[in-house]
TORTI-695854 format. One record per residue: x, y, z of N, C-alpha, C in turn; residue in three letters. Coordinates in steps of 0.1 Angstrom, whole numbers, plus 2048, in hexadecimal, padded with zeros to 3 digits. Layout:
XYZXYZXYZala ...
***
This chain:
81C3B4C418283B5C398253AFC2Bunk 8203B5C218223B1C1582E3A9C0Bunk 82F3A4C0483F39FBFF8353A3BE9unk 8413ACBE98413B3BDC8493B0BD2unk 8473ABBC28513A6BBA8523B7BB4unk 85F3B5BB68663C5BAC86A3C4BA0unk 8673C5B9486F3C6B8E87D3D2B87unk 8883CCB878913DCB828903E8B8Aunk 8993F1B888953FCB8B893404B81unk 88A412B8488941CB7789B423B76unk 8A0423B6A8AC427B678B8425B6Funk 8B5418B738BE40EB738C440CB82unk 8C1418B8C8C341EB8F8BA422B9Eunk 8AC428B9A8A642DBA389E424BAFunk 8A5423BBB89D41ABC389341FBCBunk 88D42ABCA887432BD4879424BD6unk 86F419BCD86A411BCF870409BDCunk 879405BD987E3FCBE487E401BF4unk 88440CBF0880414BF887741AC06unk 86D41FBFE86141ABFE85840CC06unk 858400BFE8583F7C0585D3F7C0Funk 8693F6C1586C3F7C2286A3FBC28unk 86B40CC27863412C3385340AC33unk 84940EC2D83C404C2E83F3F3C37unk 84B3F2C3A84F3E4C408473DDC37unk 8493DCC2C8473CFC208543C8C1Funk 8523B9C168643B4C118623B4C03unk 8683B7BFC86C3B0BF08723A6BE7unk 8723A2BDC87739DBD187D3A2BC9unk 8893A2BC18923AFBB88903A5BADunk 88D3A6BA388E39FB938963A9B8Dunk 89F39CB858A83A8B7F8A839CB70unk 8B23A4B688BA39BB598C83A0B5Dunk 8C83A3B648D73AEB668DA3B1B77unk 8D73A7B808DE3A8B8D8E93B4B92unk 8F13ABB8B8FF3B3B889003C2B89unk 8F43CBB828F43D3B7D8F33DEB89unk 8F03D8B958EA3DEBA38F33DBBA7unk 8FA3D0BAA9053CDBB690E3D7BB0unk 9133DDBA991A3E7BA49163F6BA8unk 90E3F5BAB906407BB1909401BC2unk 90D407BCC910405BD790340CBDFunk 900416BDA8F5419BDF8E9418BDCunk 8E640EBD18DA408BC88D93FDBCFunk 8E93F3BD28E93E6BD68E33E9BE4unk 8E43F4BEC8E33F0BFB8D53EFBFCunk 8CC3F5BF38BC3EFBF78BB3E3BEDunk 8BF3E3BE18BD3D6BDC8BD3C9BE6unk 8CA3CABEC8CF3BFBF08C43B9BF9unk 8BA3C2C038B53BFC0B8AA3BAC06unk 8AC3B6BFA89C3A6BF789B39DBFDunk 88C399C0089038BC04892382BFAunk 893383BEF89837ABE289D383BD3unk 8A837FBCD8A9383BC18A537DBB3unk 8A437DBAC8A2374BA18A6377B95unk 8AF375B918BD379B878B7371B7Cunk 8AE377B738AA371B648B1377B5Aunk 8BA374B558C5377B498BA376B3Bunk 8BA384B358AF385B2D8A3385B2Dunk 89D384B39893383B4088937FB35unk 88D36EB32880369B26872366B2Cunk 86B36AB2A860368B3385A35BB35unk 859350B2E859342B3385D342B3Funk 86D340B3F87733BB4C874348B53unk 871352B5386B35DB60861358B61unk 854357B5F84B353B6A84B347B71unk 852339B68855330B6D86032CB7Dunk 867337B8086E33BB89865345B92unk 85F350B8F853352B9884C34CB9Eunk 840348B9183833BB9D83D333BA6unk 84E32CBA1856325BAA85432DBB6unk 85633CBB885C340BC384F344BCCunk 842346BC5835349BC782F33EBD0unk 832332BCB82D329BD1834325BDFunk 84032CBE2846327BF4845336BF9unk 841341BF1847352BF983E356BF3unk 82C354BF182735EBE982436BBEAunk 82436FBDD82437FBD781B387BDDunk 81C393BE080B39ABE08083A7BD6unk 8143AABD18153B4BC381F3B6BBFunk 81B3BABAF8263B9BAA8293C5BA4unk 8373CCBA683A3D9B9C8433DBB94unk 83F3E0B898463E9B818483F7B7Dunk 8523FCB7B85140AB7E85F40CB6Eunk 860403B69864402B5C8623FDB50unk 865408B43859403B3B85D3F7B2Eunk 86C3F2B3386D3E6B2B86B3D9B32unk 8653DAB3F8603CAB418533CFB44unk 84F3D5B4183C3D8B418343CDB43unk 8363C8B3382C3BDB2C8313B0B36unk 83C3ABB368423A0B3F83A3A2B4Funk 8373B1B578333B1B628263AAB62unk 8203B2B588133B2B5880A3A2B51unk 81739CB4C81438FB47817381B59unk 81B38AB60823380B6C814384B75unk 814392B76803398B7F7F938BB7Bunk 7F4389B727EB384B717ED374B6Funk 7FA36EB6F7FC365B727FB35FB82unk 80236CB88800368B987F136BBA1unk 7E7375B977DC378B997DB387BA2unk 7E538DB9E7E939DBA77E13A3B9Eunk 7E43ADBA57E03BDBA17E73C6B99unk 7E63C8B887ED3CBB827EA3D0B77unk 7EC3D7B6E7E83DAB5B7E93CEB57unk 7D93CAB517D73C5B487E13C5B41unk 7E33B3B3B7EC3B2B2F7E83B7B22unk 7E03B9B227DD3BEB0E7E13D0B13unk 7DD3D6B1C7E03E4B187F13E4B1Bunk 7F53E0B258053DBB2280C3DEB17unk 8063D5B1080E3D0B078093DAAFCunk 7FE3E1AFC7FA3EDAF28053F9AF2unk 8033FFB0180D40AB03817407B01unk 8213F9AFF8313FCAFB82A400AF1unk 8273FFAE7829403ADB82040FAD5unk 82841BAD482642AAD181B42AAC7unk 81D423ABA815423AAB80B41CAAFunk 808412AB87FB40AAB97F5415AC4unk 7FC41AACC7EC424AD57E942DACEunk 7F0435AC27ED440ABA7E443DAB2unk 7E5433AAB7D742AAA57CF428AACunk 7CC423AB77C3422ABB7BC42CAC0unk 7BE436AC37BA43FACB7B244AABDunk 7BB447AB67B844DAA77A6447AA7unk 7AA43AAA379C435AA278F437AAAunk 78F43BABA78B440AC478644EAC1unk 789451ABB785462AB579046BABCunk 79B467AC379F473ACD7AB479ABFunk 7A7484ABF7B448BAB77C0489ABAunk 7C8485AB17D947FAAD7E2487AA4unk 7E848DAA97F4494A9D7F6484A8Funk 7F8489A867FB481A7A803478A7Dunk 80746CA7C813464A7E811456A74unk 81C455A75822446A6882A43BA73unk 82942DA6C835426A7383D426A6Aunk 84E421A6C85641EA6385F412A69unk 86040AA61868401A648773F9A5Eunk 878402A52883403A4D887412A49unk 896418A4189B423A4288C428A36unk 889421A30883426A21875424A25unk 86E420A2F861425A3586042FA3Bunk 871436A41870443A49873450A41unk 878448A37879458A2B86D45CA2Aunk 86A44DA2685544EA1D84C459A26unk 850452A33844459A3D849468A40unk 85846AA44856477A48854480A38unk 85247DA2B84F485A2083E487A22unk 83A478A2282C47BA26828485A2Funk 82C481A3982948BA4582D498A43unk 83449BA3E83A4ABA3C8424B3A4Cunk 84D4B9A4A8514C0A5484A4C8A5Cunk 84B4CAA6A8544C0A6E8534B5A77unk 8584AAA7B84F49CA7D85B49FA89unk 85C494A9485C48BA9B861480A99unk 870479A9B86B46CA98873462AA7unk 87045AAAD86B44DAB3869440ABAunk 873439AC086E42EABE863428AC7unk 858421ABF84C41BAC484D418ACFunk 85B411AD685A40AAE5863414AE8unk 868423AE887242AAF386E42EAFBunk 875436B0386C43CB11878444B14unk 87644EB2087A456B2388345FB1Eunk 87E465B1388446DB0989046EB03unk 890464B0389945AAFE89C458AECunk 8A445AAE38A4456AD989A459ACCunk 899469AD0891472AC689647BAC0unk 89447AAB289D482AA789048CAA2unk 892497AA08874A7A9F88F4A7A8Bunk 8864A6A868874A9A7B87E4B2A78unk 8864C2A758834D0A738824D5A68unk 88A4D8A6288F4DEA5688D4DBA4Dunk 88E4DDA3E8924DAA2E8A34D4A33unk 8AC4D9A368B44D4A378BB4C7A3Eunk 8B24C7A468B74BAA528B34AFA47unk 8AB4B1A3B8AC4A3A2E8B44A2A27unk 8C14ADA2A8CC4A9A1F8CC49AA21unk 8D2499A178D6489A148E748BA18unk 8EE494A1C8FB492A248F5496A35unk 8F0498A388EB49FA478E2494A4Dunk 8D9490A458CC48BA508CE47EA52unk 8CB47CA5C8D046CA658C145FA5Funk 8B9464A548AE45CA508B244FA45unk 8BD451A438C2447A3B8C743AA43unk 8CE43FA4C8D3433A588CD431A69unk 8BF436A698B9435A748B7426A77unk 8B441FA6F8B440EA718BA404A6Bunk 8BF3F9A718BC3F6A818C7401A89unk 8BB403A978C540FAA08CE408AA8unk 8CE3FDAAB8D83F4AB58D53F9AC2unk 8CA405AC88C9408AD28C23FEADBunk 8CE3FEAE78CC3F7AF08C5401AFEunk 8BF3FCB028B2401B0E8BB3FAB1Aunk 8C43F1B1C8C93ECB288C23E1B2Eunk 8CB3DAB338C03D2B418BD3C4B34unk 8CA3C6B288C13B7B208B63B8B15unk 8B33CAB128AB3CDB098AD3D7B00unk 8AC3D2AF28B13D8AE78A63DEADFunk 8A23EFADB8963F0AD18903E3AC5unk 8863E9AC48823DFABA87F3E4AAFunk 8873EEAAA88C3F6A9C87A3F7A95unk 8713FBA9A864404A94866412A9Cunk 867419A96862428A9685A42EA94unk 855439A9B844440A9984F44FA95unk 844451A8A849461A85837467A86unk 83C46FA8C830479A9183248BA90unk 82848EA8B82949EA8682F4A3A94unk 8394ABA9283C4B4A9F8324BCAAAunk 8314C0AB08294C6AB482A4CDAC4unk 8264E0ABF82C4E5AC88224EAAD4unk 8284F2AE181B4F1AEB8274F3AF7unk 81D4EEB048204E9B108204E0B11unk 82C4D8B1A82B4C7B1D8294C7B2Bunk 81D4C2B2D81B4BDB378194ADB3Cunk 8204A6B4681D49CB4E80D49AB52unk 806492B567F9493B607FC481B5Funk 7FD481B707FF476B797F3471B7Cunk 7F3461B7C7E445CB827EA44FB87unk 7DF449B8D7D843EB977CE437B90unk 7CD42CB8F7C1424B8B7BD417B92unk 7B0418B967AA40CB9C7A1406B96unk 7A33FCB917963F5B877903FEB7Bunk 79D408B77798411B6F79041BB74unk 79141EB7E78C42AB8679A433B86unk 798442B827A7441B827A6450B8Cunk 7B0457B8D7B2460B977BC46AB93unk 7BB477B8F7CA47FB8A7CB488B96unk 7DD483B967E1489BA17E8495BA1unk 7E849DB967EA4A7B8F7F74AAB85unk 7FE4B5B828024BDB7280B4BEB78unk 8154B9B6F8244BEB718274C2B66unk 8284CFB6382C4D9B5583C4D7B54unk 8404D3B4684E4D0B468544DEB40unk 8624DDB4486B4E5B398764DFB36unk 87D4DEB2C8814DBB1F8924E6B1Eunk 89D4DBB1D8A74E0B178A24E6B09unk 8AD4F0B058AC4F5AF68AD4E8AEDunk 8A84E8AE18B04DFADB8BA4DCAD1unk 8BF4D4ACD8B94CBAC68B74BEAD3unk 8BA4C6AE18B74BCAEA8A84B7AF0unk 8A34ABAF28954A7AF68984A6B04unk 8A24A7B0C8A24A4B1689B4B1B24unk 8954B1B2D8884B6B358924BAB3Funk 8904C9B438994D1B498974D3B56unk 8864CAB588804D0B678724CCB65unk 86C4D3B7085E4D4B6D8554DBB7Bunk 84A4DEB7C8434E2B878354D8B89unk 8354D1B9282C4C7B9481F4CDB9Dunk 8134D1B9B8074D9BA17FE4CBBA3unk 7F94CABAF7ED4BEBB37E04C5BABunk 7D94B9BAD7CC4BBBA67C54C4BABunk 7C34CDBA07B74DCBA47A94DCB99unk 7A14E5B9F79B4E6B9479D4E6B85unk 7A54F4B827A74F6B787AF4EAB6Eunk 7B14E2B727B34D5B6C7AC4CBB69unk 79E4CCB697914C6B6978F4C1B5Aunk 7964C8B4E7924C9B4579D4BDB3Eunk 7AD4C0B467B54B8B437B54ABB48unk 7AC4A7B557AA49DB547A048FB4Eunk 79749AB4978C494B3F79348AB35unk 79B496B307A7492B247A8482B26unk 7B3485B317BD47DB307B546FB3Aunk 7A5470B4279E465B3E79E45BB34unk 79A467B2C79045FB1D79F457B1Aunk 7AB457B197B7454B147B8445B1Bunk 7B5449B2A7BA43AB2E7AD42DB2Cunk 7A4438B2B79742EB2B79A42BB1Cunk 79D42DB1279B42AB067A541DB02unk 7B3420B0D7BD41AB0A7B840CB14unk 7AE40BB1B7A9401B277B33FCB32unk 7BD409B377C4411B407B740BB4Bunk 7C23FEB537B23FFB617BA3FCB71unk 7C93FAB6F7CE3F6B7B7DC401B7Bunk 7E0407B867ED407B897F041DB89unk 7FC420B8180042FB82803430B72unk 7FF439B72807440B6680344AB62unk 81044EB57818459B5780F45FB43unk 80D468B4580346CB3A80847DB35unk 81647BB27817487B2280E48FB1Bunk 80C496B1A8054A2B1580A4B1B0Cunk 8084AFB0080B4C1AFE7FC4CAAF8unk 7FD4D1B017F54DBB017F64E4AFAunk 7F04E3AEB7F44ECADF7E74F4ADDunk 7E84FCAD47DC508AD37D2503AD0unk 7CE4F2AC87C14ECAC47BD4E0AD3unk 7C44E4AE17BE4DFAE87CA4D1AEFunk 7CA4CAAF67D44C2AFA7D74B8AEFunk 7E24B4AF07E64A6AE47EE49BAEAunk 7E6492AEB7F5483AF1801487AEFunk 80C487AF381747FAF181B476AF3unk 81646CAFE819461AFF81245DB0Funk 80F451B0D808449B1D817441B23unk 818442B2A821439B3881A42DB40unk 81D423B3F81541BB4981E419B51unk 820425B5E826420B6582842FB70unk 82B42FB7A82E43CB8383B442B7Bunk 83844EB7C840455B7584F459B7Aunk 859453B71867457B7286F464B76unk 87A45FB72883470B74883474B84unk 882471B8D87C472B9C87547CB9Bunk 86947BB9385E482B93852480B9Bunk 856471B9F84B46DBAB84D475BB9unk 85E476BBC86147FBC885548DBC8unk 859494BB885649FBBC8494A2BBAunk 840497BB982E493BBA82E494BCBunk 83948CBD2838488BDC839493BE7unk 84149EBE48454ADBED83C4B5BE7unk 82C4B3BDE8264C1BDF8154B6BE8unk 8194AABE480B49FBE880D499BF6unk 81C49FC0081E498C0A81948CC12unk 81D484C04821473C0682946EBFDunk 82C464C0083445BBF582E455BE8unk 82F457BDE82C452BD282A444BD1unk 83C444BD383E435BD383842BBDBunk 82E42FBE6829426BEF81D426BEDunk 817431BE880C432BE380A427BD6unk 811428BD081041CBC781440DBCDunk 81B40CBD681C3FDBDD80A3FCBE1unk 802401BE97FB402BEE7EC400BE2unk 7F1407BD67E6405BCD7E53F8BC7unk 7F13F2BC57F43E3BC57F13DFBCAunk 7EF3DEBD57EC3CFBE17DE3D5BE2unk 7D53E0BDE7C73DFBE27C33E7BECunk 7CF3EDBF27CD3F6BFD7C13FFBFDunk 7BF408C057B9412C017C341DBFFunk 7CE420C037DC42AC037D3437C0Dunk 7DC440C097D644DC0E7D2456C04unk 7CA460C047C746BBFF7D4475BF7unk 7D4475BEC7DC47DBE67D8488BDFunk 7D0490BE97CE4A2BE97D74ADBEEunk 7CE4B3BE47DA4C4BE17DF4C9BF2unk 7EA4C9BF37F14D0BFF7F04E0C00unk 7EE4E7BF67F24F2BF57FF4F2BECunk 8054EDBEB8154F2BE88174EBBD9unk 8214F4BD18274EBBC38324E7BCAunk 8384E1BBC8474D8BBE84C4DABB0unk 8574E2BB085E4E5BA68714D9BAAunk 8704D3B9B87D4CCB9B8884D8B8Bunk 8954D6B9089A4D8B868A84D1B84unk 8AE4CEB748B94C2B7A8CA4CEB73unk 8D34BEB7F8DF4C9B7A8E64C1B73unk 8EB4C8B668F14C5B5D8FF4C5B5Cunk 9054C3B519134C2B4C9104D3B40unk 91F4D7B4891C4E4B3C9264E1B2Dunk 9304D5B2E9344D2B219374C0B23unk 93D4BCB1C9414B0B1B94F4ACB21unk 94A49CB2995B499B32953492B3Dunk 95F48FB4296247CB4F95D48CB5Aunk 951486B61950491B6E95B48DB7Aunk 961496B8396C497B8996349BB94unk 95A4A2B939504A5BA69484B1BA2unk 93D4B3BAC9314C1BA99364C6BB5unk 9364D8BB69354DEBC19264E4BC0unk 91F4E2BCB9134E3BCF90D4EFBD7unk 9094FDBD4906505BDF906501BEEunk 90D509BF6911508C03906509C0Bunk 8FD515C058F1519C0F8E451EC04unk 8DD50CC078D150EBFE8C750FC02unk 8BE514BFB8B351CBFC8A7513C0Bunk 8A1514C1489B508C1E890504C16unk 88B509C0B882506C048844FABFCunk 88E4F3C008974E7BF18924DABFBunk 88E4D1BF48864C6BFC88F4B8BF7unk 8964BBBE989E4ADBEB8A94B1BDEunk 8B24B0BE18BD4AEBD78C44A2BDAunk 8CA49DBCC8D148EBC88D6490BBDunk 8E148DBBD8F0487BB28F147ABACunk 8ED47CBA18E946DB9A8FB469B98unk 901471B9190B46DB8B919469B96unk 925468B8F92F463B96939466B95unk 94846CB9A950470B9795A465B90unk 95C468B8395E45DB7895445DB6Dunk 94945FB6F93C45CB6493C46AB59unk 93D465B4C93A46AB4393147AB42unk 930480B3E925489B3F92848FB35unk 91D49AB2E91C4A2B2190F4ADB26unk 9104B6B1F9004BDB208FA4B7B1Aunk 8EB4B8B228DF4AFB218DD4ADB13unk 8D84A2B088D04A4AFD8C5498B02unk 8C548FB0A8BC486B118B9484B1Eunk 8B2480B298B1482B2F8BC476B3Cunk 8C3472B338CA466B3C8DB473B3Dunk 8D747CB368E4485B3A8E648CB45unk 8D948BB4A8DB493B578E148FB63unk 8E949CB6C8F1495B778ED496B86unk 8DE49AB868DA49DB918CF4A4B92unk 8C74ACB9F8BC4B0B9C8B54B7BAFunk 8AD4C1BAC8AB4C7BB989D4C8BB5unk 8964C4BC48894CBBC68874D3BCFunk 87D4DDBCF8784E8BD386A4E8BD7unk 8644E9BE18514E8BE48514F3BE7unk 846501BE6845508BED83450FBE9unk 83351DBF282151CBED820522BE0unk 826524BD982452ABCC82F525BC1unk 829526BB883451FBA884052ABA8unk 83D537BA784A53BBA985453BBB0unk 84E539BBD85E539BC886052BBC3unk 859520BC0860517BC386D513BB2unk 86751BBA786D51DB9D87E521B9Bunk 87952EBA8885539BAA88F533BB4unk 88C52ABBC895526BC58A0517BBEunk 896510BB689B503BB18A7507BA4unk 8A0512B9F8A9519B928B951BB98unk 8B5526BA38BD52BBAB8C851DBB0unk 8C4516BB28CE50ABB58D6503BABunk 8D0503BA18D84FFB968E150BB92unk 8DE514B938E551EB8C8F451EB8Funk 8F351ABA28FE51BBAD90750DBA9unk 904501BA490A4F7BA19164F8B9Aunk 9204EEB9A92D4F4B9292E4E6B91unk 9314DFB889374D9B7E9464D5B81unk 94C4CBB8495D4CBB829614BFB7Aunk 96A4C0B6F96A4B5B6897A4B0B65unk 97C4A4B6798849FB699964A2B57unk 99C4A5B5B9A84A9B519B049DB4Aunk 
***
């Protein structure tokens, strides 16, 4: 029985790790800045609760956090530590190697929060980079996006999960009454959990294509892709991700894994999971961005119903040293797709098809009757979400579509 320090959960929210742990008959540790924030979820709290310890760091300063770990390290010690979110990263990975675990390196850590430092570097690496600028005040973001020319992208260096991206298109989106480039900073955006941006923004040439995910494993920098999950995309002016079809590793991916090697080797990517965007535009694939960390959105589930195993354990297991199991192609995809709000309003309850498809491997209701909702323009808008495994991308396309379609919406008056 292992005993595991957790940190947070991914959106605030998702406990499938803990989860996880359990079944594996492991115990854990919950670190939080925001306790609170879980005893409030009744069904978040019921696996929280079952730590063998909590540790309630208000602001989580990292001094007084490790000094309270090692406290707890030294009567209950650790055997791994995780993170599966990407604003205590650096803090995880600063406590790993204090307790002497198995973890990302602190220098690449602390690289990947920040958008403009891996695009430089990678720049200098030789690996081709769409154009990009930093800006750190409103009058470094005019500068840059004139420099750059339409149409750009813009960013912030430490966001994540598509989160807090403005598409500047047009000649007109620079009116000086229309465009939001005059009062982009400071953004006051708050990330939650005790963490506010750090007002740099990356503005980067647009760029159009396929977005694909490619998931991996790393052992001492030995790394492993566990295959493609091809996204799709609300219309916009929304960034928020409408679905996706997740395929295990095949051949014909041989070429995309090379890629997205060279990326982690360059970035000196040598412990843990992560999550690696991709757009596949006509001059060949282009970063969008590295993840250090198992990939969000319960995207691990739907790795997990075409790779029949747990993600999430798979990663407890790469932590502690394990060997885990083999995560080869089954035969089957896994298509997710999520359900939305078709206007704005307090949700009042979802009616849910009566008789769905046997092909549906997991549906879940994030939201609450009471809770806010709007159609999507981010991905924190969404109210739910269905998977589908089956032997081919289409059925499993046609059946998941098919379930959203059936969803109904009711919203309180």
């Amino acid at each position: 029985m292992a005993h595991l320090l957790v940190f947070e959960l991914p959106g605030g929210n998702d406990a499938d790790v803990l989860q996880a742990a359990l079944d594996r008959g492991d115990r854990f540790t919950f670190l939080s800045a925001q306790i609170g924030h879980y005893r409030a979820q009744a069904e978040v709290w019921a696996l929280v609760s079952q730590a063998s310890h909590w540790l309630d760091v208000p602001g989580l300063r990292y001094p007084q956090l490790e000094q309270q770990v090692l406290a707890l390290h030294a009567s209950d010690p650790f055997d791994a530590v995780l993170c599966l979110i990407d604003i205590r990263l650096v803090d995880a990975a600063h406590l790993a190697k204090a307790l002497g675990l198995r973890f990302l390196n602190v220098r690449c850590a602390t690289l990947l929060r920040d958008k403009f430092k891996v695009r430089s570097l990678l720049q200098s690496c030789g690996i081709a980079q769409p154009a990009f600028a930093l800006a750190q005040s409103n009058e470094e973001l005019q500068n840059a996006v004139a420099q750059l020319g339409l149409p750009v992208l813009i960013k912030p260096v430490d966001g994540f999960g598509s989160q807090n991206i403005v598409l500047i298109e047009h000649p007109e989106d620079l009116d000086p009454l229309l465009t939001p480039l005059g009062d982009m900073l400071p953004s006051g955006v708050d990330y939650g959990l005790g963490v506010k941006a750090n007002d740099r923004l990356l503005v980067e040439r647009y760029m159009t294509g396929t977005v694909v995910g490619c998931d991996t494993l790393s052992r001492n920098g030995v790394h492993q892709l566990l295959g493609v999950n091809e996204k799709v995309f609300y219309a916009q002016p929304s960034f928020a991700i409408r679905g996706g079809t997740f395929t295990p590793m095949a051949p014909e991916f041989s070429d995309l894994e090379s890629y997205v090697f060279s990326l982690l080797d360059a970035v000196g990517f040598d412990w843990g999971a992560a999550h690696i965007e991709l757009m596949l535009t006509r001059d060949g694939p282009q970063l969008i961005e590295i993840n250090a960390r198992l990939v969000g959105a319960k995207i691990a589930r739907l790795m997990g119903l075409a790779l029949g195993t747990s993600m999430h354990q798979q990663l407890i297991a790469l932590h502690l040293g394990e060997a885990g199991a083999n995560c080869l192609a089954t035969g089957s995809v896994a298509t997710t797709r999520w359900i939305v709000a078709d206007q704005a309003g307090v949700l009042a309850s979802i009616t849910l098809p009566a008789q769905p498809d046997p092909a549906i491997g997991c549906v879940e209701i994030l939201k609450h009757p009471g809770d806010r909702v709007q159609p999507p323009m981010d991905n924190a808008d969404r109210i739910g979400y269905v998977m589908v495994c089956a032997s081919t991308r289409q059925a499993a396309e046609d059946a998941a579509q098919a379930y959203v379609d059936q969803c109904v919406c009711h919203y309180q008056t």
